[in-house]
C-alpha positions as CSV (number, residue, x, y, z in Angstrom):
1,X,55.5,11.7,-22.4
2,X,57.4,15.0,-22.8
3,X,60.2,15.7,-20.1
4,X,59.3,18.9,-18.5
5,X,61.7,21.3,-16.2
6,X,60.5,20.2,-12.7
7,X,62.2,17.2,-10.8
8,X,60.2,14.8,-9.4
9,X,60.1,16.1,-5.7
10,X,59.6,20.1,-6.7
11,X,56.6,19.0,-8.8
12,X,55.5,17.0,-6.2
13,X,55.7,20.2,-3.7
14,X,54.2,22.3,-6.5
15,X,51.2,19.9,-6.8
16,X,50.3,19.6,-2.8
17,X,51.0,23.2,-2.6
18,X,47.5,23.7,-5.8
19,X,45.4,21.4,-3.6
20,X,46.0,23.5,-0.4
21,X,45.4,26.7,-2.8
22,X,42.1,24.8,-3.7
23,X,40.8,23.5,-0.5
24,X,41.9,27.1,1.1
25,X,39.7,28.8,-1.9
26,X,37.0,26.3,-1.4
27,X,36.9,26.7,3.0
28,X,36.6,31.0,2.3
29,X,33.7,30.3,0.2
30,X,32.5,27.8,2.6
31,X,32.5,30.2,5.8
32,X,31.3,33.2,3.9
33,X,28.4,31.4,2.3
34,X,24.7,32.4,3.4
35,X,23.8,28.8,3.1
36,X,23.3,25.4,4.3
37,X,23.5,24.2,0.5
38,X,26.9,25.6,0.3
39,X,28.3,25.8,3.7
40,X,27.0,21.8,5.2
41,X,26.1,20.1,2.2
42,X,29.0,21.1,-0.1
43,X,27.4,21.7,-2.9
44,X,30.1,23.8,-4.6
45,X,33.4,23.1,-6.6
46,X,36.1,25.5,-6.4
47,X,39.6,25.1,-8.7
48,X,42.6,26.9,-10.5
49,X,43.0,26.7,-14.4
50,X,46.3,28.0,-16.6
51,X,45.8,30.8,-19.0
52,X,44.4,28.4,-21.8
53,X,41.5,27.6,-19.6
54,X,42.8,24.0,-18.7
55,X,41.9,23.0,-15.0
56,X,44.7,22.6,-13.1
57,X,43.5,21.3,-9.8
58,X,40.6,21.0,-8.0
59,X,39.8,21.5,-4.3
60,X,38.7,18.3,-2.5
61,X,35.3,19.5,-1.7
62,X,33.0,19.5,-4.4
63,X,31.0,17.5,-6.3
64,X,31.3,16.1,-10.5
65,X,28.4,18.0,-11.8
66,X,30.3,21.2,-10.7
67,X,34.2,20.6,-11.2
68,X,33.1,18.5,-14.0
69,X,31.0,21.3,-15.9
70,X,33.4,23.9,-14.5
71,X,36.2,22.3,-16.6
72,X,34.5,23.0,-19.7
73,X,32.8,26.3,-18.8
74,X,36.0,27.9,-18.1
75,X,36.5,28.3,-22.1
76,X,33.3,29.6,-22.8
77,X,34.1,32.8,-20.5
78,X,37.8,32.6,-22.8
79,X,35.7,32.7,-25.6
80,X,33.4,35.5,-24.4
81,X,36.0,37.4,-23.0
82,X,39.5,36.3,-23.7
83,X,42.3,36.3,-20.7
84,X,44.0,39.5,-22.7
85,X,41.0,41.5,-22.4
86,X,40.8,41.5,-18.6
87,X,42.1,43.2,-16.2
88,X,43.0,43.1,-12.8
89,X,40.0,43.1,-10.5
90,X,37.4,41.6,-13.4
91,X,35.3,38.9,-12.2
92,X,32.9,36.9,-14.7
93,X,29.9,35.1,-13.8
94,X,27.0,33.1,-15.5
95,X,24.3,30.7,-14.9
96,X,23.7,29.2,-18.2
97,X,22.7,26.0,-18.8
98,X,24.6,25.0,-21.8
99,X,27.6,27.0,-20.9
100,X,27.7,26.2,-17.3
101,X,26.5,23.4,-14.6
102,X,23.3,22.6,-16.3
103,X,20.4,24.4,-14.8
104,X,19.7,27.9,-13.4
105,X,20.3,27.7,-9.7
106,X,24.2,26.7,-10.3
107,X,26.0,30.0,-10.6
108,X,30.0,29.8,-12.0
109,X,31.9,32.9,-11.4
110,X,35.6,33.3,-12.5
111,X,38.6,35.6,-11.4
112,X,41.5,36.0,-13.5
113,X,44.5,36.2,-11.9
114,X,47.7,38.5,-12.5
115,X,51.6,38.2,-11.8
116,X,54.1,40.8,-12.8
117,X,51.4,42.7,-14.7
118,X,50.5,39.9,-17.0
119,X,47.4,37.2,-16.3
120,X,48.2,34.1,-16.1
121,X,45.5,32.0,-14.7
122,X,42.1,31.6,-13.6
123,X,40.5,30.7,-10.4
124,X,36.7,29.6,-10.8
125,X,33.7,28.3,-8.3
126,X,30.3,26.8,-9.3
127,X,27.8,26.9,-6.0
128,X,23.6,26.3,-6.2
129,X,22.2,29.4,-4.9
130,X,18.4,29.2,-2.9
131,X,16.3,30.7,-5.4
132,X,17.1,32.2,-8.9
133,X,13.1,33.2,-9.2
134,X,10.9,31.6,-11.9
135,X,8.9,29.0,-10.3
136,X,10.9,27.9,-8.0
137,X,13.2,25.2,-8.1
138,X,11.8,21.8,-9.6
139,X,11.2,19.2,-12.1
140,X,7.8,20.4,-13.4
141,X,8.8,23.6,-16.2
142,X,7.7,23.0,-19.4
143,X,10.3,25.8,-20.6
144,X,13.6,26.8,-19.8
145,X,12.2,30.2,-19.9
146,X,9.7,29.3,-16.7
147,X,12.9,28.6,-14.5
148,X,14.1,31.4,-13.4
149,X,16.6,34.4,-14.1
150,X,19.5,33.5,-16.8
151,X,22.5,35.4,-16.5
152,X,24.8,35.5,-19.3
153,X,28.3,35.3,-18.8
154,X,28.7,39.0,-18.1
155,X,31.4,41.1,-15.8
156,X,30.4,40.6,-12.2
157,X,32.8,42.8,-11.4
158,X,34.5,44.9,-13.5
159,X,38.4,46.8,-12.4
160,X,37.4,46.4,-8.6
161,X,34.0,47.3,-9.5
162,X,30.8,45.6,-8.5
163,X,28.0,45.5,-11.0
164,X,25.5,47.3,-9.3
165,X,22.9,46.9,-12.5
166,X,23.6,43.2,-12.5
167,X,23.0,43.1,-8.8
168,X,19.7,44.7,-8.9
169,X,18.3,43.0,-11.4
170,X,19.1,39.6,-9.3
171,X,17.5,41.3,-6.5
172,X,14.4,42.5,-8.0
173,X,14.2,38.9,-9.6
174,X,14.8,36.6,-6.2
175,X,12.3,35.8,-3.2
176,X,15.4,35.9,-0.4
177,X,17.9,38.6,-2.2
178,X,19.9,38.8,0.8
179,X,21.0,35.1,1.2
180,X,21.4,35.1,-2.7
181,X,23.3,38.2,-2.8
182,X,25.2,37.0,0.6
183,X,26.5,33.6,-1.4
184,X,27.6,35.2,-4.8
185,X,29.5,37.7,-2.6
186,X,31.3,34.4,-1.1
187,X,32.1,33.3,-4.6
188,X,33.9,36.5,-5.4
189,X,35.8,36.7,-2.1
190,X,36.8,32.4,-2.1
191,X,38.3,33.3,-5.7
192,X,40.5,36.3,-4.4
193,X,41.5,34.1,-2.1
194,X,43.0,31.5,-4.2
195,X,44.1,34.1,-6.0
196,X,46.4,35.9,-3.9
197,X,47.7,32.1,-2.3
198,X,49.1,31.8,-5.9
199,X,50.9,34.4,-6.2
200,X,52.5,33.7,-3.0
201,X,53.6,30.3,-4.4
202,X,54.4,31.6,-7.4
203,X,56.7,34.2,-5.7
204,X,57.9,31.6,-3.2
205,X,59.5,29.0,-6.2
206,X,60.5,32.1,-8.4
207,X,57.7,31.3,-11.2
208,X,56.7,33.4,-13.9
209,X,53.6,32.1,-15.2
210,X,51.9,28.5,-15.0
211,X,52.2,27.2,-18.6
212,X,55.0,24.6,-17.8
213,X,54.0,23.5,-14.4
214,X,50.8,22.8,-15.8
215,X,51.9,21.5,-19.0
216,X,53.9,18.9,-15.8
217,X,50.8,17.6,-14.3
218,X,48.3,17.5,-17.1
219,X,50.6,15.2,-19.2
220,X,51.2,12.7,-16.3
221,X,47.3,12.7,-15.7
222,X,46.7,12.0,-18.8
223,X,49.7,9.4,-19.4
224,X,48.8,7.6,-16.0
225,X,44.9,7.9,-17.5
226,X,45.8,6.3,-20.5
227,X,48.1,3.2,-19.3
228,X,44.7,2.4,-16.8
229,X,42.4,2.2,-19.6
230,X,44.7,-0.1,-22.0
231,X,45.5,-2.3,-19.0
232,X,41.1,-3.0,-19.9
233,X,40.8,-5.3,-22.6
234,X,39.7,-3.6,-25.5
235,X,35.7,-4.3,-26.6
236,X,32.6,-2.8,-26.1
237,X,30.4,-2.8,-23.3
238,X,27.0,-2.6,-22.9
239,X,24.1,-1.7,-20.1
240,X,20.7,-0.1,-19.8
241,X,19.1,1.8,-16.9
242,X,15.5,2.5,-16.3
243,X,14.4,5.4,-14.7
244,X,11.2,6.5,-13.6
245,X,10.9,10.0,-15.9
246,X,8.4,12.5,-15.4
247,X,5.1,10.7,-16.5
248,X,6.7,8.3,-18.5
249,X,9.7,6.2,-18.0
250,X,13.0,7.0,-19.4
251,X,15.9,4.4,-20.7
252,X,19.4,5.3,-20.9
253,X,21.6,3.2,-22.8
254,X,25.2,2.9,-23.2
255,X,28.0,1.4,-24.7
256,X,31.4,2.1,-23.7
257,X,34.3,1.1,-26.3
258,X,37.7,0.3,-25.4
259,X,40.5,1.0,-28.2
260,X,44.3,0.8,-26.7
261,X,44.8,4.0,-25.0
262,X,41.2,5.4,-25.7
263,X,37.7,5.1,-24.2
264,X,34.5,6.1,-25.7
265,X,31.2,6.5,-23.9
266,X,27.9,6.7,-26.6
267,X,24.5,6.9,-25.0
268,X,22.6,6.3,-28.6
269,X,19.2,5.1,-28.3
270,X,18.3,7.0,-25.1
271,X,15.5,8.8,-24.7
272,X,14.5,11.9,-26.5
273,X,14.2,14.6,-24.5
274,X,11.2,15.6,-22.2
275,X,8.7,18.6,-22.1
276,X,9.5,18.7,-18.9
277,X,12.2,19.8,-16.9
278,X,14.5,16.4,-15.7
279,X,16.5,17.2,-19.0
280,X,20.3,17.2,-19.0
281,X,22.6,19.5,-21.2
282,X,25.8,17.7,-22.4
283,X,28.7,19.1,-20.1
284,X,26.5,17.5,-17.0
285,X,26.2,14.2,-19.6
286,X,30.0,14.3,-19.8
287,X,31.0,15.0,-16.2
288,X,28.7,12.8,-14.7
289,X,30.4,10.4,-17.3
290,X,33.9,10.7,-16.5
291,X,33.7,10.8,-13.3
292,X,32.7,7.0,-12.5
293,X,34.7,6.2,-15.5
294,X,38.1,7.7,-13.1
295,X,36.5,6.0,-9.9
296,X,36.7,2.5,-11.5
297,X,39.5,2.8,-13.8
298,X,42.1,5.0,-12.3
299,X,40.7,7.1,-9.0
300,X,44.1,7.2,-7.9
301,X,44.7,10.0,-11.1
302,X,43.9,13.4,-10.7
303,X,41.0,15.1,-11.5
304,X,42.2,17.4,-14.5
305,X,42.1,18.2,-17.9
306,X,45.2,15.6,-18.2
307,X,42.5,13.3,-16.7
308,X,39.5,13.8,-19.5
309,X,41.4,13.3,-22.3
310,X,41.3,10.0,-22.8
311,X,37.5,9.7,-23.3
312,X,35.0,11.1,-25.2
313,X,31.3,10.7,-24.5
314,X,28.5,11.5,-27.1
315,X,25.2,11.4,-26.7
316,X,22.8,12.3,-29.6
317,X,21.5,15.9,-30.1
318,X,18.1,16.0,-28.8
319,X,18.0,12.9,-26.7
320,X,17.6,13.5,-23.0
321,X,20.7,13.4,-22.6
322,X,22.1,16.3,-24.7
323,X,18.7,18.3,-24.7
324,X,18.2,21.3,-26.7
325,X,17.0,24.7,-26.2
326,X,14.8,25.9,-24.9
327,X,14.2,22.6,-22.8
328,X,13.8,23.1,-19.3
329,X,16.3,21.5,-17.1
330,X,15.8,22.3,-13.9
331,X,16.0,18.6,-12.5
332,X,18.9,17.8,-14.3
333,X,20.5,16.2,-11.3
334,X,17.7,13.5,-11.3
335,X,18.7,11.8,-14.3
336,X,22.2,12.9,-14.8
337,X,23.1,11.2,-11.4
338,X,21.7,8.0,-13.1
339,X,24.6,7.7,-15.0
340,X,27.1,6.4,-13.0
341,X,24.9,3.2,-13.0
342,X,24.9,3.1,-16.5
343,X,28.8,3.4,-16.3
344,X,29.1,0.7,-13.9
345,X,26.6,-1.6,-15.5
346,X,29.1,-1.4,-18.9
347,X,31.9,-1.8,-17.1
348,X,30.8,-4.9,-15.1
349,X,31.3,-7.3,-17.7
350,X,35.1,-6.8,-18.0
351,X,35.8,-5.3,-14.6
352,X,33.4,-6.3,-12.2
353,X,35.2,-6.1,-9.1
354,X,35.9,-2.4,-9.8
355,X,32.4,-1.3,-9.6
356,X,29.4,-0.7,-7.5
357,X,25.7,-1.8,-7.5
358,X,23.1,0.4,-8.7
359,X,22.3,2.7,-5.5
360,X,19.3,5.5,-5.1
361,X,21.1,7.4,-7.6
362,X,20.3,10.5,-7.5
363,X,19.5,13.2,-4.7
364,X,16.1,13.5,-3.0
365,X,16.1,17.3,-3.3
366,X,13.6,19.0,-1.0
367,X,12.5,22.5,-2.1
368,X,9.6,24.4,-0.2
369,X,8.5,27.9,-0.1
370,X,5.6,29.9,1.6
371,X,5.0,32.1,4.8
372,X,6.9,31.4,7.8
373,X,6.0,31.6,11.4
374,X,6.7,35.4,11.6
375,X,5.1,35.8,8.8
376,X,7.7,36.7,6.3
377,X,8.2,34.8,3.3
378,X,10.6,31.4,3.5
379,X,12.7,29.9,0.9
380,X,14.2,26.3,1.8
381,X,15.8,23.6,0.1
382,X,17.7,20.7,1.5
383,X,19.5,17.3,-0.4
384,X,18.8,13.7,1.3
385,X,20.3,10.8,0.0
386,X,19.4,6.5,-0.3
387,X,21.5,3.9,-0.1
388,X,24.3,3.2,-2.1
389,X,24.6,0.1,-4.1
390,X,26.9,-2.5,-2.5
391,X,30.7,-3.2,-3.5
392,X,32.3,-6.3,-4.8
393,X,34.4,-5.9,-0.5
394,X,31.9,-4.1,1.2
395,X,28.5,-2.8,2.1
396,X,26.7,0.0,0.8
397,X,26.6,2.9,2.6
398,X,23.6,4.1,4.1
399,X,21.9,7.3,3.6
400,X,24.6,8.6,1.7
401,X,25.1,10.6,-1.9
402,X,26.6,9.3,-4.3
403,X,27.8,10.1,-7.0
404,X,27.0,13.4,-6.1
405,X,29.5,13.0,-2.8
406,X,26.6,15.8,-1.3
407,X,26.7,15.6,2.8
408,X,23.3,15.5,4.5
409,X,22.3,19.0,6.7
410,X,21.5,18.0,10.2
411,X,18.0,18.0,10.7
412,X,19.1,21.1,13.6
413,X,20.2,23.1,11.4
414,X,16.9,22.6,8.7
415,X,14.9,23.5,11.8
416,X,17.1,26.5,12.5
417,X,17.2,28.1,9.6
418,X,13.8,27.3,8.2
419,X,10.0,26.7,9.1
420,X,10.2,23.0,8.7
421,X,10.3,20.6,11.2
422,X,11.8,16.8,10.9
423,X,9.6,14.9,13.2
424,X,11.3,11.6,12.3
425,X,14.6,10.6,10.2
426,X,15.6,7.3,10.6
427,X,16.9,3.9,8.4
428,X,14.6,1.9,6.7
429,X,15.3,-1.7,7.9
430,X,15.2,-4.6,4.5
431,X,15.5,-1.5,2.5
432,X,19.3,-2.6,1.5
433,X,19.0,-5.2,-1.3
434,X,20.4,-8.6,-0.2
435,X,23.2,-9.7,-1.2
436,X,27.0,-11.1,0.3
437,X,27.2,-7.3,0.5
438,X,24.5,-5.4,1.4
439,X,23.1,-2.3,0.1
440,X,23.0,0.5,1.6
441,X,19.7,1.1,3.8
442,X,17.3,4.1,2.6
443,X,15.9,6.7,5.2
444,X,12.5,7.6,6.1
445,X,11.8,11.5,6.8
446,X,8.5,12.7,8.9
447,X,8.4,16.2,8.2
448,X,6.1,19.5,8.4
449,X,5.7,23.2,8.2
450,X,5.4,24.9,11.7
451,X,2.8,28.1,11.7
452,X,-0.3,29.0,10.6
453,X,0.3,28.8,6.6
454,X,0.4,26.5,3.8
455,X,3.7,25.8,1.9
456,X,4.7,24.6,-1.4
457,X,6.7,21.7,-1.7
458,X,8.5,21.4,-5.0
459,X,9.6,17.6,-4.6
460,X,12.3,15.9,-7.1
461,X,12.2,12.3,-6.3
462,X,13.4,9.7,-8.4
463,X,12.9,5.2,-7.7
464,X,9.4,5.3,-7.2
465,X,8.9,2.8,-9.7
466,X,12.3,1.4,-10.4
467,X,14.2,0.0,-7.3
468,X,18.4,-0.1,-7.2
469,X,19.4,-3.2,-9.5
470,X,21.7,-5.7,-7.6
471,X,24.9,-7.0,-9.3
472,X,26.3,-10.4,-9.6
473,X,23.4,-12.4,-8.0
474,X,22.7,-9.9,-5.4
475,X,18.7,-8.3,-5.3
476,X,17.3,-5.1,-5.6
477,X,17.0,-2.3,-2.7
478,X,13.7,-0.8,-2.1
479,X,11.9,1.2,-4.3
480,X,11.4,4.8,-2.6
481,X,8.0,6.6,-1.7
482,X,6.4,9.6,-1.0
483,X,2.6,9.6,0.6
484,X,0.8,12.7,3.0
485,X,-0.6,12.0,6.2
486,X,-4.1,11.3,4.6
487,X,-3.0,9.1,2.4
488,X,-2.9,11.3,-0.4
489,X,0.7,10.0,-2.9
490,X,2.0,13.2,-4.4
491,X,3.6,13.1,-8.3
492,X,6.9,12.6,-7.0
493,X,8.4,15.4,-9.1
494,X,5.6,18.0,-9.4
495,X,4.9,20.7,-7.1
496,X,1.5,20.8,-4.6
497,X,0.0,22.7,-1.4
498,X,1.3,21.1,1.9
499,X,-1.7,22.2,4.0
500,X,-1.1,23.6,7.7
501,X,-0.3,20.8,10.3
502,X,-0.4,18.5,7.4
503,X,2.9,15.4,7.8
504,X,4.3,14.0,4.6
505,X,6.7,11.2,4.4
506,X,9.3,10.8,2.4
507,X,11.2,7.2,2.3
508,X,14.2,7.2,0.1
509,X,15.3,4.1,-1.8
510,X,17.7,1.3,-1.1
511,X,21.1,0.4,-3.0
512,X,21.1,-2.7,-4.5
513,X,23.1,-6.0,-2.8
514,X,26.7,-7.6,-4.7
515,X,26.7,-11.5,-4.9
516,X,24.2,-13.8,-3.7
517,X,22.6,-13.5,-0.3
518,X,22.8,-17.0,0.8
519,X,26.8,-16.0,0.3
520,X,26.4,-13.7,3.1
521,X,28.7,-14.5,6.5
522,X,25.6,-15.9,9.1
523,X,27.6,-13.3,11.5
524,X,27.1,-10.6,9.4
525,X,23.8,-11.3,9.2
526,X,23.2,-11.4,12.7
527,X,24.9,-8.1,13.1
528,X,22.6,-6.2,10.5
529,X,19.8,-8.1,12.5
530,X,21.1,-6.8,15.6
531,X,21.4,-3.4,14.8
532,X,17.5,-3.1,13.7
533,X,18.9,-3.1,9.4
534,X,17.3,-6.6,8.7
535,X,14.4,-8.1,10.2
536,X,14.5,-11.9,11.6
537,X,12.0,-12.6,8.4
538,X,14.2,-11.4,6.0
539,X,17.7,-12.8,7.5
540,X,15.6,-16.7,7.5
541,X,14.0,-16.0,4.3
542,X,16.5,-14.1,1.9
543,X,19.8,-14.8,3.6
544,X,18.7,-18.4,5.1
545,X,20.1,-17.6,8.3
546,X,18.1,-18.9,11.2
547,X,18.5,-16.8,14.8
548,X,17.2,-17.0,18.1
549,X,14.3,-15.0,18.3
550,X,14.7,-13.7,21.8
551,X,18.8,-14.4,22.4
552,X,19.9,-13.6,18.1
553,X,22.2,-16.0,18.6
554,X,22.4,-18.5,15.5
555,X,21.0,-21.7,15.0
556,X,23.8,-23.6,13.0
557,X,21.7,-26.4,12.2
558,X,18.5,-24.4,10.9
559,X,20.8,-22.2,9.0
560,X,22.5,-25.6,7.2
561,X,19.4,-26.6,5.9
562,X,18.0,-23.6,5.1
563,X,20.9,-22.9,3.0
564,X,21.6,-26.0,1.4
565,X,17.8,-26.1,-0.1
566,X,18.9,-23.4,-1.8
């Protein structure tokens, strides 16, 4: 590792001193946003990159399919228009697949920043906006072309400047302009921002650009990366994943290789891609890749170009993985959440108590649109999340996303700021899959459409036919399900008409259980039992622990036997 000019305890101050630049960048975006998606859930990525277009650091908030992405996008906008073509007050912005986050509705903007008349870095946010026109968000496209507006990466704003052509055309091309409009306004003002809490730091420790103190922390990143992954014994690793697909299923497969210093990641014989739109474009394949490749082998490492080096994942042109225009992608999350699973299944056979159990994967994302109560036209999407799969210490965690890291919206706030209304949300008991760790417990959502009018519901659900795998002995979670009040079962990924006063229910999947069940603590058990997570069948016949049925306490000798037929 090169020697580089800061001491230990200056680089150190340097490096807290990005992250607080990062969080502050990724908080203004936060407060300004229009947005429940941006503002509650988190569903953003905010972070500073050197003049070469390597990222730096990242803000705490955020989640891998955007900081991931947003690593590799920042170079396309280099390419497009490179750093000495700028000028102060330029912003960029894009929405392209390929280039960017992976579907439509994620928008990337970047600010370039300048010290002493010379740019010398880049800050860059990637946030889902509502709507982005087309059909409306979902999994259903049979085109790229049918999913809205693409934006190539253009000046956003140009010398202080906002595009007023760009703007209009987004306005002209969106069903709620103003909350659209309101978030990419955020964008712009969380990048200033950042930017001008640089250039106090920069001022503050007397720098003139960020080339070496980002040559400093890249190299240790990728040093410290490198040491984690040869501590693994070389080989390769294999798994496969099942997923439910669109009308028919989808496999994944994937074999990670360990070499010394180097890891490699090759999803050959997945899937070709789909006609319809739960494709994923490589950088989403990639960052949805690294990232539970860092959480298993080295979380403690940064999150930076330093960090990414080490690994190389391919995936073969036209699979569904690494789809090709013009295949729609608009439910890219769906599958490309999947992954870490596939990651973790590899990795189990040399590192297994470094991973987690197969969880509900990806996000239950809940997109409706129609007339509202007032009669004025509503635009709503909201994220919900399974159980996560159990770890090799712990429980999963219930209702919670992973590995999107994506925080639920208070079902207040979905009423306040939208026609729906969430008659029920609560755990699914026996949804966790048994094990001497459970999995996390799936939730069950009543919900309908106050007023008069029919709404769509654009629904990308994923686990309706494959449940959450368990690891190491320990069984499945629940498979998840969607049904209507008259017992009509929706595609789970394809758009209908929810009739006025009409309920549907949506129960989200369980996380799969690590070890066997009949390893399970009998106290545990009685504590799940206790709290309304396992039923007194399931804790007698999956965990053989006999209780009380009136007092729970635990008959010692019923739960001997039970367990020693075993």
């Amino acid at each position: 590792m090169k020697t580089t000019p800061f001491d230990p305890i200056t680089l150190e101050v340097l490096w807290n001193r990005l992250i607080s630049i990062t969080n502050e960048q990724a908080a203004a975006l936060m407060r300004a946003s229009f947005t429940t998606v941006v503002r509650e859930a988190g569903d953003l990525s905010a972070g500073v990159f050197d003049a070469r277009g390597n990222m730096i650091a990242q803000a705490v908030t955020g989640t891998p399919g955007h900081i991931n992405c947003m690593a590799t996008s920042v170079r396309h906008f280099l390419r497009e228009y490179p750093l000495a073509s700028l000028q102060p007050g330029d912003t960029l912005v894009t929405n392209d697949p390929w280039l960017a986050s992976g579907h439509h509705h994620d928008l990337t903007v970047v600010t370039p920043v300048f010290h002493r008349g010379r740019p010398i870095g880049l800050f860059a946010n990637t946030c889902h906006v509502m709507d982005i026109g087309g059909r409306i968000f979902g999994a259903d496209a049979p085109s790229i072309y049918e999913e809205g507006l693409a934006i190539p990466i253009l000046k956003l704003v140009d010398r202080g400047r906002l595009n007023e052509d760009l703007i209009r055309i987004i306005r002209a091309n969106v069903r709620v302009p103003q909350t659209v409009l309101g978030d990419i306004y955020a964008m712009i003002s969380g990048n200033e921002v950042g930017g001008k809490k640089l250039l106090e730091m920069m001022e503050d420790h007397d720098l003139s650009d960020l080339e070496g103190l980002s040559d400093a922390i890249i190299e240790r990143s990728e040093h410290s990366m490198r040491e984690a992954i040869r501590a693994i014994p070389d080989g390769t690793y294999r798994h496969q994943i099942d997923m439910d697909g669109f009308d028919e299923p989808i496999v994944v497969k994937l074999a990670i290789t360990i070499a010394g210093d180097r890891m490699i990641a090759d999803y050959a014989g997945t899937s070709l891609q789909s006609g319809r739109g739960i494709n994923v474009v490589y950088s989403y394949c990639h960052a949805y890749t690294t990232y539970p490749i860092k959480c298993s082998v080295s979380p403690e490492v940064p999150n930076n170009e330093g960090s990414f080096r080490p690994i190389t994942v391919t995936a073969p042109k036209g699979c569904i993985l690494n789809c090709q225009r013009p295949a729609p992608v608009g439910g890219r999350h769906i599958l490309g959440h999947f992954l870490s699973a596939a990651v973790f299944g590899a990795l189990s056979h040399v590192i297994p108590d470094r991973v987690i159990a197969e969880g509900s994967q990806g996000l239950w994302n809940t997109q409706f649109d129609g007339i509202d109560e007032r009669g004025e036209p509503f635009c709503y999407v909201f994220f919900s999340a399974g159980g996560t799969g159990a770890r090799p210490t712990k429980d999963g965690l219930s209702a919670t996303a992973f590995p999107s890291g994506i925080q639920g919206v208070p079902v207040e706030l979905v009423e306040n700021v939208s026609p729906l209304f969430i008659e029920c949300r609560e755990l699914i008991p026996d949804s966790g899959g048994p094990g001497k760790f459970r999995g996390g417990l799936g939730q069950r959502m009543v919900l309908h459409v106050r007023g008069g009018h029919p709404a769509q519901h654009s629904p990308m659900y994923d686990r309706i036919r494959f449940a959450a795998k368990g690891f190491a002995g320990g069984l499945d979670g629940a498979k998840g399900r969607i049904y209507l009040d008259d017992g009509t079962i929706p595609h789970a990924k394809t758009k209908y008409i929810l009739k006025p006063g009409q309920r549907v229910t949506l129960e989200l999947p369980g996380g799969g259980g690590f070890y066997p069940p009949e390893e399970r603590d009998p106290d545990m058990v009685r504590e799940d039992v206790t709290d309304g997570l396992v039923s007194l069948a399931r804790a007698r016949e999956v965990y053989g622990v006999a209780l009380d049925p009136v007092t729970l306490e635990i008959d010692s000798k019923s739960t001997e036997k039970l367990r020693s037929s075993t």
